[in-house]
C-alpha positions as CSV (number, residue, x, y, z in Angstrom):
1,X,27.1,68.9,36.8
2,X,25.8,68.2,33.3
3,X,25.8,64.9,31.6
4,X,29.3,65.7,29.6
5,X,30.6,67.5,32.4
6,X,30.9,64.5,34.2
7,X,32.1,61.9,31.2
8,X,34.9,64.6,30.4
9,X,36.1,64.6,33.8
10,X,36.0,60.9,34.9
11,X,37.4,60.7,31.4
12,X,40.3,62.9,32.4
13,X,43.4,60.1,33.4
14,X,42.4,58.3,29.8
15,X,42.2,61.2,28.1
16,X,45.8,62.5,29.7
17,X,46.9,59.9,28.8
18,X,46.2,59.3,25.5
19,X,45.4,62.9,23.8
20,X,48.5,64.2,25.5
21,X,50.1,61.6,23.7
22,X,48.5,62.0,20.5
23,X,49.3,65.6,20.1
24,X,52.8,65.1,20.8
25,X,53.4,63.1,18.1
26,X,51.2,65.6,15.8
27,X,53.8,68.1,16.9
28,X,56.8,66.1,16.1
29,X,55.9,65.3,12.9
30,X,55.3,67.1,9.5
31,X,53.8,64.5,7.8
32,X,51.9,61.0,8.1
33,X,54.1,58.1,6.8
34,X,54.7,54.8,8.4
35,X,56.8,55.8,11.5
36,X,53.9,58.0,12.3
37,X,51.6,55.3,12.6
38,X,53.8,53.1,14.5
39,X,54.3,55.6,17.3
40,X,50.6,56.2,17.4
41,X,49.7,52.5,17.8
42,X,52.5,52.3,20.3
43,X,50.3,54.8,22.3
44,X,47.0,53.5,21.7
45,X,48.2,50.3,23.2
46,X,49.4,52.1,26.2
47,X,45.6,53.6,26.6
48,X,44.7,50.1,27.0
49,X,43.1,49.4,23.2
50,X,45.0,46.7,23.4
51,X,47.3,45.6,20.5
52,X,45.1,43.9,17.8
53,X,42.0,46.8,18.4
54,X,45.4,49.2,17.7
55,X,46.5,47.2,14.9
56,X,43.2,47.8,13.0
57,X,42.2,51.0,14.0
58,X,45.7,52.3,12.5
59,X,44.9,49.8,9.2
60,X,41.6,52.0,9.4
61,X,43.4,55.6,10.0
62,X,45.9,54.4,7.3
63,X,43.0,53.9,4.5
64,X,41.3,57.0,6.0
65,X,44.1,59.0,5.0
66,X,44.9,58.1,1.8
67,X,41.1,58.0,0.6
68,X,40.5,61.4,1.8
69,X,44.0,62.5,0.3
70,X,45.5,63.8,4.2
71,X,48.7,64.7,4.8
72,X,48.4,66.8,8.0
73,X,49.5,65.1,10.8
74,X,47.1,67.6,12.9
75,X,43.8,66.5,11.2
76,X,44.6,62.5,12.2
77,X,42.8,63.5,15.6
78,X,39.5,64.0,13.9
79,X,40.3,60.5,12.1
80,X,41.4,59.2,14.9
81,X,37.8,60.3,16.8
82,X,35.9,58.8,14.1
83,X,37.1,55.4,14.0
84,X,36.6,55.3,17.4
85,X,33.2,56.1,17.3
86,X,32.4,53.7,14.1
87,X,34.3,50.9,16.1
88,X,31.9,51.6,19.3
89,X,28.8,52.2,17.4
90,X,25.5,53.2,18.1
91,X,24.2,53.3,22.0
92,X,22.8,50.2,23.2
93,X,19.9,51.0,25.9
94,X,18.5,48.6,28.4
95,X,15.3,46.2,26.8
96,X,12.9,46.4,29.1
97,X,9.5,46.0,27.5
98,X,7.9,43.9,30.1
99,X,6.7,44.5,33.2
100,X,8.4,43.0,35.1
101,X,11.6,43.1,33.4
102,X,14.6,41.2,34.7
103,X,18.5,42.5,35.6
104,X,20.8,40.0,36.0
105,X,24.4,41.2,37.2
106,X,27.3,39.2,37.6
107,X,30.9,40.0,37.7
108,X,33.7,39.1,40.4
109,X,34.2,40.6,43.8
110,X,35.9,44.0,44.2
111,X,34.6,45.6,40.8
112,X,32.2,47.5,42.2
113,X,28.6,44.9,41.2
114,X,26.6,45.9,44.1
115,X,27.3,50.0,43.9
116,X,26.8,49.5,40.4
117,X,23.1,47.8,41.2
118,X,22.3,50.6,43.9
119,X,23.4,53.4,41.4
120,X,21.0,51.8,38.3
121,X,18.2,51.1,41.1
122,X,18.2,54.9,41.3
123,X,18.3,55.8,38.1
124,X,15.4,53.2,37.3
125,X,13.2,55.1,39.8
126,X,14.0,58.7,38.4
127,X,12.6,57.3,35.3
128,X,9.2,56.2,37.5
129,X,9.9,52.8,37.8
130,X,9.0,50.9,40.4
131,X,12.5,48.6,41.3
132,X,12.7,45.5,43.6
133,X,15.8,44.1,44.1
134,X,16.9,40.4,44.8
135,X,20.1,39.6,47.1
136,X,20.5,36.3,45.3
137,X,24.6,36.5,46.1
138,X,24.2,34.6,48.8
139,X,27.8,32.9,49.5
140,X,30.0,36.5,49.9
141,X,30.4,37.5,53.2
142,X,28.0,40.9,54.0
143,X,26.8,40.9,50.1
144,X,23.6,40.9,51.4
145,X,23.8,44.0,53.7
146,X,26.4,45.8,51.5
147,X,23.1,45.6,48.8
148,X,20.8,46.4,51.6
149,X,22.1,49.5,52.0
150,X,22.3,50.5,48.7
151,X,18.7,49.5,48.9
152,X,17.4,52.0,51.6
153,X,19.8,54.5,49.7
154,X,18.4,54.3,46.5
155,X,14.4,53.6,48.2
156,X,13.9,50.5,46.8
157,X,12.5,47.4,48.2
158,X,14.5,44.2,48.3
159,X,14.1,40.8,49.0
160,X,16.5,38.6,51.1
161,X,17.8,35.4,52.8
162,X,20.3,34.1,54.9
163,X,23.6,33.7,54.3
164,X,24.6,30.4,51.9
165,X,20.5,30.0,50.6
166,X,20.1,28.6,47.2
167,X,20.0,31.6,44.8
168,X,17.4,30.8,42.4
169,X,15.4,30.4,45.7
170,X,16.0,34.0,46.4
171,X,15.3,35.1,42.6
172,X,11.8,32.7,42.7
173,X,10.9,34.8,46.0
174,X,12.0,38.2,44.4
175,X,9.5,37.4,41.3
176,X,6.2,36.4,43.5
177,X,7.3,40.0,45.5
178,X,7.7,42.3,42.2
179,X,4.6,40.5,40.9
180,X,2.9,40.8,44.2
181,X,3.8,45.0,43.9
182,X,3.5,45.0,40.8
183,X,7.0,45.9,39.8
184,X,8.7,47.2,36.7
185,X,11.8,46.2,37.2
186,X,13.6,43.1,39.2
187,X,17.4,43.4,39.7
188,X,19.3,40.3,40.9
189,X,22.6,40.5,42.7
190,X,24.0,37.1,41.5
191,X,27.4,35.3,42.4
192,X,30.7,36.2,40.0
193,X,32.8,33.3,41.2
194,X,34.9,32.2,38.7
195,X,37.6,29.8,40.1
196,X,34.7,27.0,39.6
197,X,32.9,27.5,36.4
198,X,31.1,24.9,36.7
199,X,29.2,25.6,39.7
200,X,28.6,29.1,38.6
201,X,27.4,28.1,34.9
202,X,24.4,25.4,37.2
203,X,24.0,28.3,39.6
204,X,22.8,31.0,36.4
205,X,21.3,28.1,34.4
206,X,19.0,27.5,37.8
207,X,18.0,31.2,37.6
208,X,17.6,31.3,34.1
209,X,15.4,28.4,34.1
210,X,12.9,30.1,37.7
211,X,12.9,32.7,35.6
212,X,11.5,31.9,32.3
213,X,8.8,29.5,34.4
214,X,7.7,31.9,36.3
215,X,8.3,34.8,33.8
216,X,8.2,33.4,30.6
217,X,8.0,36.0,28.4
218,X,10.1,39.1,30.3
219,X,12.8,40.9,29.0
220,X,15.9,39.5,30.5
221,X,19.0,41.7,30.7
222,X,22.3,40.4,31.9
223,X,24.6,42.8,32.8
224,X,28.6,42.6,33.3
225,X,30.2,44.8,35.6
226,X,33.9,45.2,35.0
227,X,36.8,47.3,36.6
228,X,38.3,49.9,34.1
229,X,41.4,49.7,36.2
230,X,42.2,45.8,35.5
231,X,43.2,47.0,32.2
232,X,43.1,44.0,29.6
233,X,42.2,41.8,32.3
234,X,38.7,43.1,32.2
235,X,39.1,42.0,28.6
236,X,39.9,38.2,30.0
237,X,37.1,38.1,32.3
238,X,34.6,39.3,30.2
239,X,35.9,36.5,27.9
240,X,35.2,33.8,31.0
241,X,31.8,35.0,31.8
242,X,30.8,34.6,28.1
243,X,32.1,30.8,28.3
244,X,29.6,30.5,31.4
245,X,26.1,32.6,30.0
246,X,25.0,35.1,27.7
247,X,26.1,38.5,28.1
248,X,23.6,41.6,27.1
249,X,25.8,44.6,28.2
250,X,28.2,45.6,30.2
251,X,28.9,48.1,33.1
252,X,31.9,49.5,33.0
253,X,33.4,51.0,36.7
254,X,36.2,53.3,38.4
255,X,36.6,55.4,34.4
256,X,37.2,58.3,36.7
257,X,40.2,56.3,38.7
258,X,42.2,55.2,35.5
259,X,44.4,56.0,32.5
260,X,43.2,52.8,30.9
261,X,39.5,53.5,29.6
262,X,40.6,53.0,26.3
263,X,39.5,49.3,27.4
264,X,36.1,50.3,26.3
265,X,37.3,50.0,22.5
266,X,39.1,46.8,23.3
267,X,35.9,45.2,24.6
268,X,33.8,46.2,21.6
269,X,36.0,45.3,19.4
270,X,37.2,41.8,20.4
271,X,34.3,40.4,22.1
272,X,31.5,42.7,20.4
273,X,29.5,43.1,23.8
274,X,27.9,46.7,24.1
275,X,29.1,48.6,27.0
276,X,25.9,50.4,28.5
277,X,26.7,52.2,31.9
278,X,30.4,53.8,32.8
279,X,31.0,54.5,36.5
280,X,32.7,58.1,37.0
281,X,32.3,58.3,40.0
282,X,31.5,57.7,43.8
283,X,28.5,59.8,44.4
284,X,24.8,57.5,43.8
285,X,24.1,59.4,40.2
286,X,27.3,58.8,39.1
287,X,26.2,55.7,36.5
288,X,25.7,57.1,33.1
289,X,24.7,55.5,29.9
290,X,27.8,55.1,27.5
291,X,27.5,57.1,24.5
292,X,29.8,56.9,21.4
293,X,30.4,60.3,20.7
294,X,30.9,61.4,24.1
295,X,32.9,59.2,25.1
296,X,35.7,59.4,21.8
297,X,35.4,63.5,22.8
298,X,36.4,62.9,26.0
299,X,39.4,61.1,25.6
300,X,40.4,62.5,21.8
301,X,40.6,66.3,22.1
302,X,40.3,67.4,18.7
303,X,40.6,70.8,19.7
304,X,44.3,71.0,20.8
């Protein structure tokens, strides 16, 4: 399955959703006047845009239409497609200009961190990179085996402790490895607990610091794996991560399992954080780079 092909279709609940929507209120009307526009904001926030990212993108659509003189309710879809791409903006790929470069990814339990990390350690090595990765969650029960065997599926090496070790302990000992093999790539599995912030703001700062001693001038990504299906709340916890450490991108999981990936606008627009990976999927290649375009065709069908 092509690269579309499978955006489109883990795109499908969202798009459902929210086209299907869309075109009924293109049908039921014969113009665009204000009641138009509150019915369409009433069903962007029920994609999950959330109500201020609806607010402006119908304050856009509303300017749209009277600069470019349209009075077609049908032609608001193409509008509608644009705004959402000028909103997202342009891709955002991974900086890795070092050798090694760092991963960082954090996010709480259940939304899918260490599939995402097996996933992009594949995806790094079909590029010809050479990925270690570094089990430095080391207070969740079987996170380091769940990312061991993401490890042997992806054929990667990774480097590990016991259960409850220090993490920066494990991220020191995964640098002197991926130096050792000369590495492209490092990927840590780090702790997304966030019912003590304090803790987890020492525990990245600890990292942060091994890291830039013993790698002082890597590229350092920090990645944020969310759960399409939480809906705002991904929103909320994105939000509390950026209170505890900087935030490069974002990976955003289960698109293929919800109606609400219209939380992808939301997040760009309140919090300005790029999203760079979308899960569609449960199959090992099913993390793809977000793209703009793609992603407003998938859920905005201009064609119907």
């Amino acid at each position: 399955m092509g690269f579309f092909s499978k955006i489109k279709e883990g795109l499908t609940k969202t798009k459902d959703s929210l086209s299907n929507g869309i075109t009924s209120i293109v049908n039921s009307f014969t113009k665009i006047d204000e009641e138009f526009f509150e019915e369409l904001e009433e069903i962007l926030v029920m994609a999950d845009i959330g109500v201020e990212t609806s607010e402006y993108i119908c304050e856009m659509l509303r300017k749209k239409v009277k600069e470019n003189g349209v009075t077609d309710p049908i032609l608001i879809k193409e509008l509608l497609n644009e705004t959402i791409v000028e909103i997202l903006g342009d891709e955002k790929e991974l900086v890795l200009d070092t050798k090694p470069s760092v991963i960082l990814v954090i996010g709480v339990n259940g939304v899918g961190k260490t599939t995402s990390i097996g996933k992009l350690s594949l995806k790094l090595k079909s590029e010809n990179k050479k990925v270690i990765l570094g089990a430095a969650d080391t207070f969740r029960a079987a996170a380091i085996e769940q990312l061991g065997e993401w490890a042997a599926r992806a054929g990667v090496d990774m480097v590990k402790s016991v259960d409850g070790t220090d993490p920066a302990s494990v991220v020191f000992d995964t640098i002197a490895s991926a130096k050792a093999k000369n590495a492209d790539v490092i990927i840590c599995d780090t702790a997304g607990r966030l019912h003590n912030k304090k803790n987890l703001m020492e525990e990245l700062a600890k990292i942060n610091r091994v890291i830039r001693r013993e790698l002082p001038d890597s590229s350092i990504e920090t990645l944020l794996v969310l759960d399409a299906s939480t809906g705002q709340n991904a929103v909320n916890q994105a939000r509390e991560f950026m209170n505890v450490t900087d935030i490069t991108g974002i990976i955003l999981t289960k698109l293929d399992g919800t109606a609400k990936g219209g939380i992808i606008i939301a997040i760009q627009k309140a919090l300005g954080i790029p999203v760079k990976f979308v899960g569609v999927g449960e199959g090992i290649d099913d993390l793809l780079p977000f793209n703009s375009k793609e992603f407003a065709d998938g859920i905005i069908d201009i064609g119907n």
